[in-house]
C-alpha positions as CSV (number, residue, x, y, z in Angstrom):
1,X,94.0,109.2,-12.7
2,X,93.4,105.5,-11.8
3,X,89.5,105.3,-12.4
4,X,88.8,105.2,-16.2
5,X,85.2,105.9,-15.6
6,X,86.0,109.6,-17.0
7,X,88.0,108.6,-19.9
8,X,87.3,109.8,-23.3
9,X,87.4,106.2,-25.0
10,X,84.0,103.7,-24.7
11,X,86.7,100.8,-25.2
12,X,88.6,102.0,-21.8
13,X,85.1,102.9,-20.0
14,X,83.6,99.7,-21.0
15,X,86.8,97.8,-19.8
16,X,87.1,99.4,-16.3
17,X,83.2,98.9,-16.0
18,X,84.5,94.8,-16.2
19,X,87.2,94.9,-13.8
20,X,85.0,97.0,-11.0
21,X,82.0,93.9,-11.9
22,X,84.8,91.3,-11.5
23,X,87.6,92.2,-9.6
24,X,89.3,89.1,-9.7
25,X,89.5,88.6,-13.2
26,X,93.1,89.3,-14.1
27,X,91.8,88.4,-17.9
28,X,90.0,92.3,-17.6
29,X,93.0,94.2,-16.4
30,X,95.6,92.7,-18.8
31,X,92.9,93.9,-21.8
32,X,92.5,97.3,-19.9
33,X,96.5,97.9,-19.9
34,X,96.6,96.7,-23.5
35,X,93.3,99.4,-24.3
36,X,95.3,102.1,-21.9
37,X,98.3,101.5,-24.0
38,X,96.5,102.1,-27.3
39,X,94.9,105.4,-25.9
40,X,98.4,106.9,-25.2
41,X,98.9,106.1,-21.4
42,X,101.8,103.4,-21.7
43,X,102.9,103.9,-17.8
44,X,99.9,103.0,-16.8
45,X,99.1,99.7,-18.9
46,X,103.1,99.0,-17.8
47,X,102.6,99.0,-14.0
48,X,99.0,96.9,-14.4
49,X,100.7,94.4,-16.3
50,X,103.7,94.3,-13.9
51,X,101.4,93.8,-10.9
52,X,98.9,91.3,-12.2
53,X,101.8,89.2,-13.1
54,X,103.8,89.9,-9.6
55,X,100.4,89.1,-7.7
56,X,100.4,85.4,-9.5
57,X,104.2,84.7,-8.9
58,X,104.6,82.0,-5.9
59,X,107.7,80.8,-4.6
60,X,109.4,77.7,-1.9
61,X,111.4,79.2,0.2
62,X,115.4,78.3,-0.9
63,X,115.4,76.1,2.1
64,X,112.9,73.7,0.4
65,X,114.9,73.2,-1.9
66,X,116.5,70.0,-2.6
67,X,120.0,69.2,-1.1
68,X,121.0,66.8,-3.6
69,X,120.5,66.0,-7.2
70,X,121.8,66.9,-10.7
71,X,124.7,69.0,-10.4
72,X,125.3,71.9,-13.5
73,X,128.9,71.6,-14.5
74,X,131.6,73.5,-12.5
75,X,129.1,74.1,-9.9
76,X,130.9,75.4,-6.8
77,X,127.8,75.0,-4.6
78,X,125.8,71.7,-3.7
79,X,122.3,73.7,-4.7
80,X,120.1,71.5,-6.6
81,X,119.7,72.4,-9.8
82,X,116.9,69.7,-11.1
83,X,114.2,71.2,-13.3
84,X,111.8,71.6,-10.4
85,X,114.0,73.9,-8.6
86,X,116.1,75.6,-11.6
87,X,112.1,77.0,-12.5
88,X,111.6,78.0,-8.9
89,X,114.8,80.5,-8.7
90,X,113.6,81.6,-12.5
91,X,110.5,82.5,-10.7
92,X,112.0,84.2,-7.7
93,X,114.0,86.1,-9.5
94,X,111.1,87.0,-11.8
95,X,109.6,88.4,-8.5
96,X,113.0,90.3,-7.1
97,X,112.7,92.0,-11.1
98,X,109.2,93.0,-10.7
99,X,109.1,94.1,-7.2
100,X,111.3,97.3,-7.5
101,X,109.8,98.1,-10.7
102,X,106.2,98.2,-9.4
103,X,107.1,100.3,-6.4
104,X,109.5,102.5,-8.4
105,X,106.5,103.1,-10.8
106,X,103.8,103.7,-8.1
107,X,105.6,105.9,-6.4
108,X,106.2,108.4,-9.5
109,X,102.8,108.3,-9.9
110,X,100.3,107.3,-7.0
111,X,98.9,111.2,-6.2
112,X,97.5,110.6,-9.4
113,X,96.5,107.2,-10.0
114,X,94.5,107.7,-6.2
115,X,92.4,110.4,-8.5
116,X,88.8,108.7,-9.7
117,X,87.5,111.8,-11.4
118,X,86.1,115.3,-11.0
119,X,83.9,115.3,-7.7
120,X,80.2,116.0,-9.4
121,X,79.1,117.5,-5.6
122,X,81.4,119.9,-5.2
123,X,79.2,122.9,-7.6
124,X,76.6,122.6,-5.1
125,X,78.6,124.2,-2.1
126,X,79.1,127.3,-1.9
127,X,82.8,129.0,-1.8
128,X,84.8,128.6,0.7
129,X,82.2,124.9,2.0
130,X,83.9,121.9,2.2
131,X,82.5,119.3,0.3
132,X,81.9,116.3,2.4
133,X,81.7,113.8,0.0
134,X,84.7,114.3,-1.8
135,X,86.2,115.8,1.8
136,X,87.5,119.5,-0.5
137,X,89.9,117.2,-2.7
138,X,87.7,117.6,-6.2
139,X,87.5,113.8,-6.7
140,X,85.1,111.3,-6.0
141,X,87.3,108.5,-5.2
142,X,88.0,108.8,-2.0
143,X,91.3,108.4,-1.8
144,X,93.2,111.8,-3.0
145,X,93.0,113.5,0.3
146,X,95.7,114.4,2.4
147,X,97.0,115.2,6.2
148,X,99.9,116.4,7.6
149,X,100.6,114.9,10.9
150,X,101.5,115.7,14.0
151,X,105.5,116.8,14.9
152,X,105.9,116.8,10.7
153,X,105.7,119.2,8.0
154,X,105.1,116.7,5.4
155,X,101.7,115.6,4.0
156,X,100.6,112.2,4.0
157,X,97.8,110.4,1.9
158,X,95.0,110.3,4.8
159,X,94.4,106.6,4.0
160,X,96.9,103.7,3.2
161,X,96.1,101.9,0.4
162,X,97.0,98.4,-0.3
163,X,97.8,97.9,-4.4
164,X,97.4,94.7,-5.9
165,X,97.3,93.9,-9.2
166,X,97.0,97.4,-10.8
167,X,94.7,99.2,-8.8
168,X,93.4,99.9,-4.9
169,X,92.6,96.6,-2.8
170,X,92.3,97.1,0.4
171,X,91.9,100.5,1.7
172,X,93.1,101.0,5.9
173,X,90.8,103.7,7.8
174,X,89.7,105.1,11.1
175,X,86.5,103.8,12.3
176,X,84.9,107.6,12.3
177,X,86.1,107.5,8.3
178,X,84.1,104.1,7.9
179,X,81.3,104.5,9.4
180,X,79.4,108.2,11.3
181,X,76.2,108.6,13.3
182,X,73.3,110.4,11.9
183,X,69.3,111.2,13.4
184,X,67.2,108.6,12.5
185,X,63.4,109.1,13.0
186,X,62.0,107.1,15.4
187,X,65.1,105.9,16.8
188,X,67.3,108.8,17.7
189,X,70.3,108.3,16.1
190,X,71.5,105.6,13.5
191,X,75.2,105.0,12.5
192,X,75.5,104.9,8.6
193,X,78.6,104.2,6.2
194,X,80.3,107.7,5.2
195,X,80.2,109.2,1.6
196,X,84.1,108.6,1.4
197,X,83.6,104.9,2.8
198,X,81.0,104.6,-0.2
199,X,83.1,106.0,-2.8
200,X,85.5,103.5,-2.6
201,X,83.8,100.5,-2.8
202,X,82.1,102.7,-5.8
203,X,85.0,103.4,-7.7
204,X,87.7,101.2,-7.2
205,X,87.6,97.3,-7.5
206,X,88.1,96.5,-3.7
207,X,88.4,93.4,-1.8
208,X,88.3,94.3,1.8
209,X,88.1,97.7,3.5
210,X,90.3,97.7,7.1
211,X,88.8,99.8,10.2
212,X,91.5,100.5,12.5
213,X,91.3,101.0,16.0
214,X,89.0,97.8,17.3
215,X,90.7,94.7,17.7
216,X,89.9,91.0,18.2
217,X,90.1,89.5,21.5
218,X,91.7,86.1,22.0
219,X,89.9,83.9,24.0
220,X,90.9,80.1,25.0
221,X,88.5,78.8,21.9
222,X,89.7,81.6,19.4
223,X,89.9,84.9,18.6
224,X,86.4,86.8,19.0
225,X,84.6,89.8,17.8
226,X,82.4,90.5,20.8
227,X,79.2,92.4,20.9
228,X,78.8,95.3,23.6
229,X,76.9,93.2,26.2
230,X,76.4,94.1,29.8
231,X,78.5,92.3,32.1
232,X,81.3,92.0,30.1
233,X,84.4,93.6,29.9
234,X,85.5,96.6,28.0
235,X,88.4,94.7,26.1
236,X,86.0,92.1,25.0
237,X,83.2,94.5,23.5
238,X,83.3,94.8,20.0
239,X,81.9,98.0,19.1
240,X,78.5,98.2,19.0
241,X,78.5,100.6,15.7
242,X,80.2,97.6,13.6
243,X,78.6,94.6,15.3
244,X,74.9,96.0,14.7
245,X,75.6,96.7,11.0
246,X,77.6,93.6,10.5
247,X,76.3,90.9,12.1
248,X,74.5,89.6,9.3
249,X,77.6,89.5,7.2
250,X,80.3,88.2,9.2
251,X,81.9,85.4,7.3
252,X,83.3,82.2,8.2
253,X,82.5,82.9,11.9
254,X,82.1,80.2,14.4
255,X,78.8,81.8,16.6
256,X,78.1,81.2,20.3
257,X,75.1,82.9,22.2
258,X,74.6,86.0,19.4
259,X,77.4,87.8,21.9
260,X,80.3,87.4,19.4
261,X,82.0,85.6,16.2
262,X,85.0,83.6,17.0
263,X,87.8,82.8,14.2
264,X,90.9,80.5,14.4
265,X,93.3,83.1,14.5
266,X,93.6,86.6,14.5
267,X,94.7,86.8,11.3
268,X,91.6,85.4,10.3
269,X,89.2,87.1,12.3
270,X,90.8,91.1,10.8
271,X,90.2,89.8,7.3
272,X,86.8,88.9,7.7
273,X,85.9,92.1,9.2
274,X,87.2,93.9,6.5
275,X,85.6,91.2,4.0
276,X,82.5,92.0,6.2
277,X,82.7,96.3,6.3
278,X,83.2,95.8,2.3
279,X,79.6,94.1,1.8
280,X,77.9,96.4,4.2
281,X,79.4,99.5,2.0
282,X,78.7,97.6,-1.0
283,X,74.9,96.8,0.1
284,X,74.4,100.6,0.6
285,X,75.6,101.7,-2.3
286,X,73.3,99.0,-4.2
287,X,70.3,100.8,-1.8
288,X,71.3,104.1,-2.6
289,X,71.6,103.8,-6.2
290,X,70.1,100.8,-6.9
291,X,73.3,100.1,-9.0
292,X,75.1,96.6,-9.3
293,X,78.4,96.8,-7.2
């Protein structure tokens, strides 16, 4: 499994306990592959170490590099082959080395590293119930289940998971996966983050959670997440579900009116809702449990 909050050594459960704290402290996961290694899971400290170090590798493009300068004898090409440059294609291919190992690795062995543990909900249903926290999958994390779509025979993981550095960053859901309405007294009905959505940000060391489905509108100042307000048009409402539980949180936003949150580009404005639905899910599971996430 990926989570090590499980495993049978204090060293390893102490370890993972640091990276979920600190996420981005690379410093944490090299020691945890190191203290995976020495508890007999050398694959596993292999692929954490390959992606922390792919993650930090940065490269110019080859057509920043120079056109002229010190020539290596015999050279057939004019490429420059200065010390600035000469490090830069050590570094690409550094990257073009570590690139096919970490997917060649992942691949072999993602149905298992997407496994947090043994669901502890699951002995409460009875046969034949589907657990809906762990969705009938017997782990906690979230991120085991899987679908078989439409026209196609073969399963699929029900949510794509973006790896970085060892371990699930960014984790790409439907809205109704995110977030689902529930009664709420005095108020008839109250949308709350889902028990999958909170497992996530629970067990894996996460840095932005993706809903799909809404979109942000571009407008002639930016590119807006718009609140469901009468009068305006459907392709400029941002869903009222998100906006009223993430309002508060929205980052980096440029506000006008309380009707929406306007970002330089699009770009921008989908990673701050995803930086935004992460808090949210974080600050319920802080309610919940009263634990520091």
């Amino acid at each position: 499994m990926s989570g090590f909050a499980d495993h049978k050594s204090d060293d390893v459960r102490h370890l993972w306990a640091a990276v979920l704290a600190d996420p981005a402290d690379d410093t944490a996961r090299l020691v945890l592959a190191d203290c995976v290694e020495e508890h007999g899971d050398p694959v596993r400290a292999a692929y954490i170490r390959a992606a922390v170090e792919l993650h930090g590798l940065t490269v110019e493009e080859p057509t920043l590099w120079h056109e002229r300068g010190p020539q290596r004898p015999g050279a057939a090409s004019m490429k420059c082959f200065c010390a600035k440059c000469a490090r830069l294609e050590d570094v690409q291919f550094r990257m073009y080395e570590l690139g096919p190992r970490c997917r060649a690795l992942l691949g072999a062995n993602e149905a298992e590293w997407r496994r947090a543990g043994a669901c502890p909900e699951c002995d409460e249903y009875e046969t034949g119930a589907v657990c809906p926290n762990c969705r009938g999958t017997k782990d906690r994390g979230g991120l085991a289940e899987l679908t078989v779509p439409e026209n196609t025979g073969d399963p699929v993981f029900r949510h794509r998971v973006t790896w970085e550095r060892g371990f699930p960053a960014v984790v790409h859901a439907p809205l109704s996966d995110v977030f689902r309405l529930v009664a709420w007294p005095g108020n008839g009905a109250r949308w709350v983050p889902t028990p999958t959505a909170l497992a996530w940000v629970r067990e894996w060391p996460l840095r932005a959670v993706e809903v799909q489905g809404p979109t942000p509108t571009e407008t002639t100042t930016g590119w807006g997440w718009f609140r469901s307000i009468s009068g305006a048009p459907q392709v400029m409402r941002f869903p009222y579900v998100l906006w009223s539980e993430l309002w508060e949180v929205l980052p980096d936003a440029r506000v006008e009116g309380h009707h929406w949150a306007l970002y330089a580009t699009e770009a921008g404005a989908v990673a701050a809702l995803g930086r935004a639905v992460l808090e949210v899910l974080r600050a319920a599971v802080r309610e919940k449990e009263g634990a520091n996430v």
